[in-house]
N, C-alpha and C positions, 0 to 999 in steps of 0.2 A: 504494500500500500504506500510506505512511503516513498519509492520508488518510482513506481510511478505517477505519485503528486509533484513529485521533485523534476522529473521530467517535462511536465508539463509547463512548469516554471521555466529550465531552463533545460532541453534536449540535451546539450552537453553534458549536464551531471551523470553522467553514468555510471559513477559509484556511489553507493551510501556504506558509509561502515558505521557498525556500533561496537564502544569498549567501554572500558569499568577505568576508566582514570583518575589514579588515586585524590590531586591535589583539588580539580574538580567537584569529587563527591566529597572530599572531608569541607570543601565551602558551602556544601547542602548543609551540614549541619549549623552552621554558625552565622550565613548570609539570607535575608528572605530570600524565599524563592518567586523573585519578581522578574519579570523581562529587564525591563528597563533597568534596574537598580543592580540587577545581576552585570547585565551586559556593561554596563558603565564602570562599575567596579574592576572587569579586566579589562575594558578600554584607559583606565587610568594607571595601569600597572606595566606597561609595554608601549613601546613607542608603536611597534609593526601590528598593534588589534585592529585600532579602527579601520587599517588598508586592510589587514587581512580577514577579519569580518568587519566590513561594515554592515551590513544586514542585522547585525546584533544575533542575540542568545536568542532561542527558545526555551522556556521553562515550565516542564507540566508537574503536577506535585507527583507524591509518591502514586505509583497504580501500582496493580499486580499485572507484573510482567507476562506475556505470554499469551496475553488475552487480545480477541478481537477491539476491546474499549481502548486499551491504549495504544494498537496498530493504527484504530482510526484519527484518536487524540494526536500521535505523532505524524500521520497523514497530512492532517491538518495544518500542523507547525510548518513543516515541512513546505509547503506553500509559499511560507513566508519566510523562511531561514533556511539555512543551510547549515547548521548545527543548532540541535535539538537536546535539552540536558533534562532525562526521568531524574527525578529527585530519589536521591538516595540508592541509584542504582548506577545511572551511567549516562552515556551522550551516545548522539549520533551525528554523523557527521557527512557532507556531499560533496562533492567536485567532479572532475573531470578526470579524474586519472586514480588512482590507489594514492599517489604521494602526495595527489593534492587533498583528497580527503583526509589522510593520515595529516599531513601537514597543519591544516586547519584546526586536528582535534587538538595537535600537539602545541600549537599557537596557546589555546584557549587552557591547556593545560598546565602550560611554562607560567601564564599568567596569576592561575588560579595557586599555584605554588608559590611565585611572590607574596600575591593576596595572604596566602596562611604563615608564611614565610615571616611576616608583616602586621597580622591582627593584633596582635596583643601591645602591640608597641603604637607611641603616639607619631602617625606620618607628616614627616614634616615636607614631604617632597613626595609629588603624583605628577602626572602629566595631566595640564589645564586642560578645560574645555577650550579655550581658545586655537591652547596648540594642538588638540586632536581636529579640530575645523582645520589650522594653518595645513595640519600631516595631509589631512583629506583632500583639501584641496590642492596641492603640490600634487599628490598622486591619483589625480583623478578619479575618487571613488564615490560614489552616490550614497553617503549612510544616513543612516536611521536619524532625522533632524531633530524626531518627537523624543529621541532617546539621549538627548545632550541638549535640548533647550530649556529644562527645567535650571542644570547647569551650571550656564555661560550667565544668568542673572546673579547666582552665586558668587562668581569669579569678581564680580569689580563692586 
């Protein structure tokens, strides 16, 4: 199912993978599991998220795995993202090739590792909203506006 939503999207994606990454699922435990707030949080921990997702996170809560509900729930995402995170289990991830999938999860994963790497300490240093718009726009990528204009009001 997600597979072929994902396609639909964009023909190219011809791969989806899904894996259980560690640094990932330990920030289900400790981050809402929100889109937006998710997604932000490893866009602020890496310079290469918002070029390399800009389409942002998918976030569905916990389901039981295995089932047709969250085949279609992840269907769904899938639509709209190209990495998809079940809460408390694992991610999913699309591109064009194995490495680009792989690549994408491991983007998302490197960051989520800072993130934990990072919580319990006060950050005195993240990449602004301003400079992930400056990154975005230098690399011509189209992201998610509604998921960085809460923000850039912050910032100044």
């Amino acid at each position: 199912m997600s597979h072929s939503a994902r396609l639909k999207v964009d023909p190219e994606n011809r791969v989806v993978m899904h894996s259980h990454p560690t640094h990932i699922l330990a920030m289900n435990y400790v981050h809402e599991l929100d889109e937006k707030k998710f997604t932000y949080s490893l866009w602020e921990m890496c310079t290469e998220c918002i070029v390399v997702f800009p389409d942002g996170i998918g976030v569905l809560p916990w389901m039981l795995c295995g089932t047709e509900e969250i085949g279609r729930a992840t269907a769904k995402k899938m639509e709209e993202f190209r990495l998809v995170v079940w809460g408390m289990h694992g991610i999913y991830g699309a591109g064009k090739s194995l490495d680009e999938a792989f690549g994408l999860i491991e983007t998302a994963e490197k960051a989520a590792q800072i993130f934990m790497l990072t919580a319990h300490l006060p950050r005195l240093n993240t990449i602004k909203p301003s400079e992930m718009v400056e990154l975005a726009d230098f690399f011509g990528v189209n992201y998610r506006k509604d998921f960085l204009e809460d923000h850039l009001n912050e910032e100044f």
